[in-house]
C-alpha positions in Angstrom: 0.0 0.0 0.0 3.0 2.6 0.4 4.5 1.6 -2.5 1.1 2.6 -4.2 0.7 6.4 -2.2 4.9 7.0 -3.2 4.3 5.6 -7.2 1.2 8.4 -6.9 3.1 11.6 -6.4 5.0 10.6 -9.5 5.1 13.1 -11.9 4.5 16.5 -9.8 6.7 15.1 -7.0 9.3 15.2 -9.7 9.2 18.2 -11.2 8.0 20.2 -8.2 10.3 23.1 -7.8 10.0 22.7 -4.4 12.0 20.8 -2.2 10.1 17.9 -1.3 10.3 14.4 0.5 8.4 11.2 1.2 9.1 10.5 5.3 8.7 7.3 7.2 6.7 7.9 10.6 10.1 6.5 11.8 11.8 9.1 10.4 14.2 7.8 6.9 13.5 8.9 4.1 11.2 7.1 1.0 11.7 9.4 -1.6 13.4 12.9 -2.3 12.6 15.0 -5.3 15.1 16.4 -7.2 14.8 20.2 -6.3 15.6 18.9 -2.5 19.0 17.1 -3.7 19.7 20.7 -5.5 18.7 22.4 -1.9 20.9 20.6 0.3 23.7 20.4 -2.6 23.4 16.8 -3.3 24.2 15.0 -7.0 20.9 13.7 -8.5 22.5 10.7 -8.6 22.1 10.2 -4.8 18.5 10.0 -5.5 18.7 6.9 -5.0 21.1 5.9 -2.1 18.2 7.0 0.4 20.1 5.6 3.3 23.0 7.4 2.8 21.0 10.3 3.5 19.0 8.9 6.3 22.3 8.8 8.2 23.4 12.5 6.8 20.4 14.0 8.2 19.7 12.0 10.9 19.0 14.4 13.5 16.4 16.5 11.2 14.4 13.3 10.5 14.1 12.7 14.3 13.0 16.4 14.4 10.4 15.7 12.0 9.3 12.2 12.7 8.6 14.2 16.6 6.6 17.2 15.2 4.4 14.2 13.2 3.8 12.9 15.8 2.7 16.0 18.1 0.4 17.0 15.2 -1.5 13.4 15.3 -1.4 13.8 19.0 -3.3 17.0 18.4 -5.6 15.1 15.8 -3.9 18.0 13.3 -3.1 16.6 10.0 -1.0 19.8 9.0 1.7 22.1 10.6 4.9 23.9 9.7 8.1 24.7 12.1 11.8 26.3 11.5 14.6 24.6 11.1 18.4 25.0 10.2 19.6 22.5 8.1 23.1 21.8 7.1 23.9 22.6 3.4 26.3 19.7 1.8 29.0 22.8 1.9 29.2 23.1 5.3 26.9 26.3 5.4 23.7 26.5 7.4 20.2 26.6 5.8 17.4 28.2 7.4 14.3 26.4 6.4 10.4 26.2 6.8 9.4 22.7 6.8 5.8 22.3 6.2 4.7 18.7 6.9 1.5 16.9 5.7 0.3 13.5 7.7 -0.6 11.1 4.6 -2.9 8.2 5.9 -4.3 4.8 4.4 -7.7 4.0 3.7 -7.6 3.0 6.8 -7.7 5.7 9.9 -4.3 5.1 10.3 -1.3 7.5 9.4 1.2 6.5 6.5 3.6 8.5 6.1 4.8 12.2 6.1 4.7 14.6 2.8 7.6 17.2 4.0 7.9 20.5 1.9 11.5 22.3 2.6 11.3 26.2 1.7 14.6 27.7 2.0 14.1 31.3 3.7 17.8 31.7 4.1 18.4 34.6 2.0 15.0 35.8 3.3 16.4 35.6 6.9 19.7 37.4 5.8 17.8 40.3 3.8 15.9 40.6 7.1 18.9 40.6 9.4 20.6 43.6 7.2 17.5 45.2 6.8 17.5 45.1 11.3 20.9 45.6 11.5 20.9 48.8 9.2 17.5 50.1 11.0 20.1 50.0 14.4 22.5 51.7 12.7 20.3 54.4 11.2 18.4 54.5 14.3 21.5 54.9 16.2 23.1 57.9 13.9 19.9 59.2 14.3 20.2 59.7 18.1 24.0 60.7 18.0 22.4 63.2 15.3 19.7 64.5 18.0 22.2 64.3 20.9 25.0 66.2 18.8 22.5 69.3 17.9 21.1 69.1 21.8 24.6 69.9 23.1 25.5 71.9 20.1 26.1 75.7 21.4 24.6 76.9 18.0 21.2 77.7 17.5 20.0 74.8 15.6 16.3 75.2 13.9 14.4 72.9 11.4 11.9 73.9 9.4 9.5 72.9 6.7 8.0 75.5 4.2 8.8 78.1 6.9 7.4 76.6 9.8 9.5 75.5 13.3 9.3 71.4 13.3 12.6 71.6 16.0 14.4 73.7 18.2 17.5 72.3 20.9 18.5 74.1 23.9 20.5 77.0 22.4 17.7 77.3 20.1 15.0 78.2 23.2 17.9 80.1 25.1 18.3 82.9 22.2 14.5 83.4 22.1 14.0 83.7 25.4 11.5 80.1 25.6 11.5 78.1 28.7 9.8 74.8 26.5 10.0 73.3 22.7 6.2 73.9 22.8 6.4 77.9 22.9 8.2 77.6 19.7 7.0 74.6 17.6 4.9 75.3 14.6 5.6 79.0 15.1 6.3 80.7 11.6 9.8 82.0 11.1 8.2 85.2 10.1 7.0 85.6 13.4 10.6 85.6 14.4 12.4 87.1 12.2 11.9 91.3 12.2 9.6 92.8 9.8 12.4 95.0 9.2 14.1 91.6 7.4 11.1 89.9 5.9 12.2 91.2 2.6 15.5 89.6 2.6 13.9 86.5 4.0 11.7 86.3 0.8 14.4 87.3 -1.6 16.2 84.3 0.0 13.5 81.4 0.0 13.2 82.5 -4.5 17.1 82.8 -4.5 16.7 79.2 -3.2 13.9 77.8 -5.6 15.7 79.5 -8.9 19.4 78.8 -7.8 19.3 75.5 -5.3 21.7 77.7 -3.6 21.4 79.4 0.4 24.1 81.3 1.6 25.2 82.7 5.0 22.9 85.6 6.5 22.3 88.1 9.3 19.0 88.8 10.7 17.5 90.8 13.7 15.2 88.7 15.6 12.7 89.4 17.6 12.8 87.1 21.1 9.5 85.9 23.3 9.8 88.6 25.3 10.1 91.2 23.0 13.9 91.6 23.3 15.3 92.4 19.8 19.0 90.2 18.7 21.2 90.5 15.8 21.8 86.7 14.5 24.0 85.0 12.0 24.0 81.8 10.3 23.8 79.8 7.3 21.4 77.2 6.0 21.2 73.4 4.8 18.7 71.7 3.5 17.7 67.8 4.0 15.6 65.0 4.3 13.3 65.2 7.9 10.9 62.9 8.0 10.6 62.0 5.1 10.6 65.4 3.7 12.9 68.1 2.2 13.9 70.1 5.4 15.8 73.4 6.3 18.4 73.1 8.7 19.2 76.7 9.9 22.4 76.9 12.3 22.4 80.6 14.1 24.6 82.5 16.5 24.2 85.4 18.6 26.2 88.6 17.4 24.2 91.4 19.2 27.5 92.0 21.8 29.7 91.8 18.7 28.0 93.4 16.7 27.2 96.2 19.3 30.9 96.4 20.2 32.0 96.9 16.5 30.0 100.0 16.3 31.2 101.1 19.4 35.1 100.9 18.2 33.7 102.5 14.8 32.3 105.0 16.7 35.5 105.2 19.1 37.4 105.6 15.9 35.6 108.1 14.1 35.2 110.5 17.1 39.2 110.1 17.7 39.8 111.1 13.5 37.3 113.9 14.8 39.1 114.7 17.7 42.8 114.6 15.7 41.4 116.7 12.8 39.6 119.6 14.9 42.8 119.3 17.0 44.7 119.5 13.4 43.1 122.3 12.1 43.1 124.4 15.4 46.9 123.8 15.6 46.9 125.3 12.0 44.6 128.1 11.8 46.0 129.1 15.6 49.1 130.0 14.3 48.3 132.3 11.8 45.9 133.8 13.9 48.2 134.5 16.4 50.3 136.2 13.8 47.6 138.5 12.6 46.7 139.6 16.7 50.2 140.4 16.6 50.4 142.7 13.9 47.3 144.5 14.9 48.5 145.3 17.9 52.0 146.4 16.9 50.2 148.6 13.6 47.9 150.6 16.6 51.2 151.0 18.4 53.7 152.1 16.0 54.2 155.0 14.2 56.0 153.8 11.5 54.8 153.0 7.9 52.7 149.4 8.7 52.9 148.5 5.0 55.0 145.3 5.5 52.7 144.4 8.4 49.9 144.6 6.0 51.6 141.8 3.7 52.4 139.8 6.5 48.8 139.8 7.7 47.5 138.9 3.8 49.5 136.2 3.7 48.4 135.0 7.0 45.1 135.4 6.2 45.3 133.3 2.5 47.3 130.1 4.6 43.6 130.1 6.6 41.8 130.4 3.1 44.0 127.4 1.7 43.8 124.8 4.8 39.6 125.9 4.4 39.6 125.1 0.7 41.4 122.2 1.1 39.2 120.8 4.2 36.0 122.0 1.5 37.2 119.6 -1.5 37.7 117.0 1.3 34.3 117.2 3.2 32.7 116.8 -0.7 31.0 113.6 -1.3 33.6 112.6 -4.2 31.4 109.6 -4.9 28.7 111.9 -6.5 31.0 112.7 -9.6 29.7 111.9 -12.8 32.0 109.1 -14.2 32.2 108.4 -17.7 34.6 106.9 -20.3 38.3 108.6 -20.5 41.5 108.3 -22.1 44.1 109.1 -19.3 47.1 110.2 -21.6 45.2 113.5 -22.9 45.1 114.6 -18.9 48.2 114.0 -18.3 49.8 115.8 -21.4 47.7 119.1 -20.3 49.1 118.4 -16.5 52.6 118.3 -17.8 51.8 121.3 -19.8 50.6 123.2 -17.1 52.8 122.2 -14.6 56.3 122.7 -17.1 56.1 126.6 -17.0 56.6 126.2 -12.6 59.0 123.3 -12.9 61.0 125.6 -15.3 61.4 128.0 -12.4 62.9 126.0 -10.3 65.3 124.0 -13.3 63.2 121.1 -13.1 62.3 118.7 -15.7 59.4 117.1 -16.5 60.0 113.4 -19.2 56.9 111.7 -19.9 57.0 107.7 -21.0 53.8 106.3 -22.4 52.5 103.6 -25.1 51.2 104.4 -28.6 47.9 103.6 -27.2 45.0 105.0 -25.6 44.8 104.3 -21.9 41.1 104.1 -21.4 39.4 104.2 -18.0 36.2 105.5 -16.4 36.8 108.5 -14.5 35.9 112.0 -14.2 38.6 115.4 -16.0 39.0 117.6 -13.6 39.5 115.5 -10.4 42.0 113.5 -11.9 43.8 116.2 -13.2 43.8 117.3 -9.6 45.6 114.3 -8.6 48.6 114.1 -11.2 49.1 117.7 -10.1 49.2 117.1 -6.4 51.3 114.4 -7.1 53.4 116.6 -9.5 53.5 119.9 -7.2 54.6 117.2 -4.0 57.7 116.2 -5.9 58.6 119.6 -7.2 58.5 120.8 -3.3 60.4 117.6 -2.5 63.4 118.1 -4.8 64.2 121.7 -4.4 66.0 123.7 -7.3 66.9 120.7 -9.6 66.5 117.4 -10.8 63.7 114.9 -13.2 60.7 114.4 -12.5 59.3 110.8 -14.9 56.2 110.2 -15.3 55.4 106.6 -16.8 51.8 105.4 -18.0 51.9 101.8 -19.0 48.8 99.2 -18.7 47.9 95.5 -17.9 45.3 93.7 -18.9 43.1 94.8 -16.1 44.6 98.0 -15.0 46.9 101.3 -16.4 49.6 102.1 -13.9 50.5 106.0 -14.2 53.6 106.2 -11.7 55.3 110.2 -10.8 58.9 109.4 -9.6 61.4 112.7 -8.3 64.6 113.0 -7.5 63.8 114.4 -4.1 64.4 113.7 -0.5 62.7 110.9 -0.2 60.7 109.1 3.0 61.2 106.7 5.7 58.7 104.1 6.0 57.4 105.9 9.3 56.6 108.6 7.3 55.3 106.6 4.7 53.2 105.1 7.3 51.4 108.0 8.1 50.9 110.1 4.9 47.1 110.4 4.8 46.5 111.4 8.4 45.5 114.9 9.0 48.0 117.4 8.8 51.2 115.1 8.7 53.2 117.0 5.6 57.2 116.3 5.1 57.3 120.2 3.7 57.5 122.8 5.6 54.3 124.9 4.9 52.1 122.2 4.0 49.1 120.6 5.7 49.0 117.2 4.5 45.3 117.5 3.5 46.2 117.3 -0.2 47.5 114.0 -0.4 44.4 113.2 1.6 42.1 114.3 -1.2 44.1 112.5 -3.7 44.0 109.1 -2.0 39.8 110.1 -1.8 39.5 110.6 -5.4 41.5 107.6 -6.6 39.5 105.8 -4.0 36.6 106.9 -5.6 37.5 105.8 -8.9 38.0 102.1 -7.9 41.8 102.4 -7.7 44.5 102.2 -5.4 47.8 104.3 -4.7 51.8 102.4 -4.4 54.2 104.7 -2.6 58.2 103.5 -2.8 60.8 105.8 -1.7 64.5 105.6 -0.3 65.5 108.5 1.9 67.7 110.7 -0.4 67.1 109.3 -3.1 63.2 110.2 -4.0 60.1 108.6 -4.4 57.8 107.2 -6.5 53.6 107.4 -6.5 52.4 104.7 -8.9 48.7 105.4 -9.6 46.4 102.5 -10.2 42.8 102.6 -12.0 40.4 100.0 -13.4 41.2 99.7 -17.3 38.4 99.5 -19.8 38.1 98.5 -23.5 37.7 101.8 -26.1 34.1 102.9 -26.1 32.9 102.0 -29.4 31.1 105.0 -30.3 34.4 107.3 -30.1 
């Protein structure tokens, strides 16, 4: 009669690509299938040597032949359990065994019908999947724990709303719990004043994908207003695009910076007034001197009368001069200019004084225009400041060169004399009120020619060797030749 139920499963049991076995209620096999021999990493040919595999897997046929038999006990006719079973390679096999209790015509059991689904790569999937929900779960906490201690400000936010906040977060708005703040809009925190800037940034973001650093004034719970700073990244929060917004307070920074700008502007104020009462004292003192010599003498006061002019036109010259400074040199109407045309009328101008005192004046430059964007008259006023400095410098005699050459982004004019050159202390502190290397100057001219060249984008080189002269090289943003000229 067994014969009969094993010849029945013939052809499925065959082909079945299922692992699948015909077991004794003793536990040995009757017949394997030959997915099964594939499974366990048998030959086909072992198909038949059934005992050979009865004492192979031994210990899993006891297993099975004792779950049969707790399933009849049970009066169940069907159950499934896990087992690990030994792959011929040495490598363990984590299997579902379901097994099926065949019986005779008779009320009696037969045999077993054993089904082996391999779940082994199913089990290792599963694992990984575990073991890298730990890790994530656990770079998540270090994540949380890191921006809890963090010193930084640290808010996230979706489409402008708070979703977190850590500790620094609630200290720099004055909130004593993550509820006060969570779900509050950022425009609620930021000023009005800066909810401009805060839009220009959020289409910034959507057009260039790009976020960089910013400073805001904020406005705290309790009304107190702060100066922050910060920068922005944005990422995944779950599940969705995020902005992370790191923020530090710079209101005591920011106040002491104004406070030293302030310290230093009302010390230039204090050296300049103390400057230009130094200067205009002294001939002041000269003139109340000859006034009260002319209503005591009785001599001819002509000479005094001189004196007194000439007094009078230093105080005219140090107020002009402090005029041209106090202008707003930025307001000057710039527009396309070749250089070399100025300085040709400069030299020009200049020649018939230099003559007078036997200097020469050579002037170097290229075939070329020198074109740059400027305005006449104040930068004739600086080639002849620069000009008149190193006529005074160099006395009776001597050169003066001036050089224009060009680069491909700027045109160099330098003025080099022949004249008594500087130290680097000096150096140093051309440009501060009233510091002058001649004798009856006031220093204020070189201090509107550094403000006009300033103003025109450029920058000023001084060199100079102590009795041997100087050199000022003048350098200005070059442009290309308008085309319409």
């Amino acid at each position: 009669m067994l014969r009969d139920h094993v010849q029945s499963y013939d052809p499925t049991f065959q082909h079945a690509a299922l692992g699948m076995a015909l077991i004794s209620l003793n536990g040995t096999f009757l017949k394997v299938n030959p997915a099964l021999c594939d499974l366990l990493g048998h030959p086909r040919h072992e198909l038949h040597s059934i005992p050979s595999l009865d004492i192979t897997y031994h210990d899993m046929l006891t297993v099975i032949s004792e779950f049969g038999k707790s399933l009849e006990s049970n009066h169940l006719t069907y159950g499934k359990f896990e087992q690990q079973v030994l792959h011929r390679a040495g490598r363990q096999l984590n299997m579902t065994i379901h097994l099926t209790i065949i019986y005779d015509e008779d009320p009696f059991p037969s045999h077993y019908l054993v089904q082996f689904e391999d779940r082994t790569l199913l089990t290792e999937t599963e694992g990984l999947l575990h073991s890298t929900e730990v890790i994530l779960l656990d770079i998540q906490n270090s994540y949380y724990q890191l921006l809890e201690k963090m010193p930084l400000a640290v808010l996230i936010t979706k489409k402008g709303i708070i979703q977190y906040v850590n500790p620094a977060a609630l200290r720099l708005v004055h909130a004593n719990d993550k509820s006060e703040v969570l779900g509050m809009s950022t425009d609620s925190v930021v000023d009005t004043s800066y909810h401009q800037a805060l839009s220009d940034r959020r289409k910034n973001f959507v057009t260039h994908q790009s976020l960089r650093s910013i400073s805001y004034m904020i406005n705290a719970l309790d009304g107190q207003q702060k100066f922050v700073e910060g920068f922005t990244l944005i990422i995944n929060y779950e599940g969705e695009p995020a902005a992370v917004g790191v923020f530090k307070d710079i209101t005591d920074q920011q106040q002491k910076e104004e406070y030293i700008m302030q310290s230093e502007k009302l010390n230039m104020a204090g050296q300049l007034a103390a400057g230009i009462a130094h200067e205009i004292r002294n001939p002041l003192t000269s003139i109340n001197g000859f006034m009260k010599l002319m209503r005591s003498s009785k001599r001819s006061t002509e000479s005094y009368f001189d004196i007194i002019e000439s007094e009078l036109k230093r105080i005219e010259l140090i107020v002009n001069e402090l005029l041209v400074l106090s202008k707003p040199q930025g307001n000057h109407i710039s527009k396309p200019v070749n250089v070399l045309p100025i300085l040709d009328q400069v030299i020009t101008l200049m020649r018939v004084q230099a003559a007078l005192k036997n200097i020469e004046i050579t002037f170097h430059c290229p075939d070329t225009s020198l074109w740059i964007t400027g305005e006449m008259n104040q930068l004739k006023q600086v080639f002849i400041n620069l000009l008149k400095n190193g006529m005074d410098a160099m006395g009776t005699s001597g050169t003066i060169h001036i050089t224009a050459e060009f680069s491909d982004l700027e045109v160099l004019i330098s003025v080099q004399d022949e004249g008594s050159g500087m130290t680097p202390e000096q150096i140093q502190k051309l440009g501060q009120p009233f510091f002058t290397t001649k004798e009856t100057g006031t220093g204020l001219g070189f201090m509107i020619t550094q403000n006009i060249i300033h103003n025109h984008g450029g920058s000023i080189q001084i060199d100079s060797v102590p009795d041997h002269g100087t050199t000022f090289t003048v350098k200005l943003p070059k442009i290309n030749e308008p085309e319409d000229l």
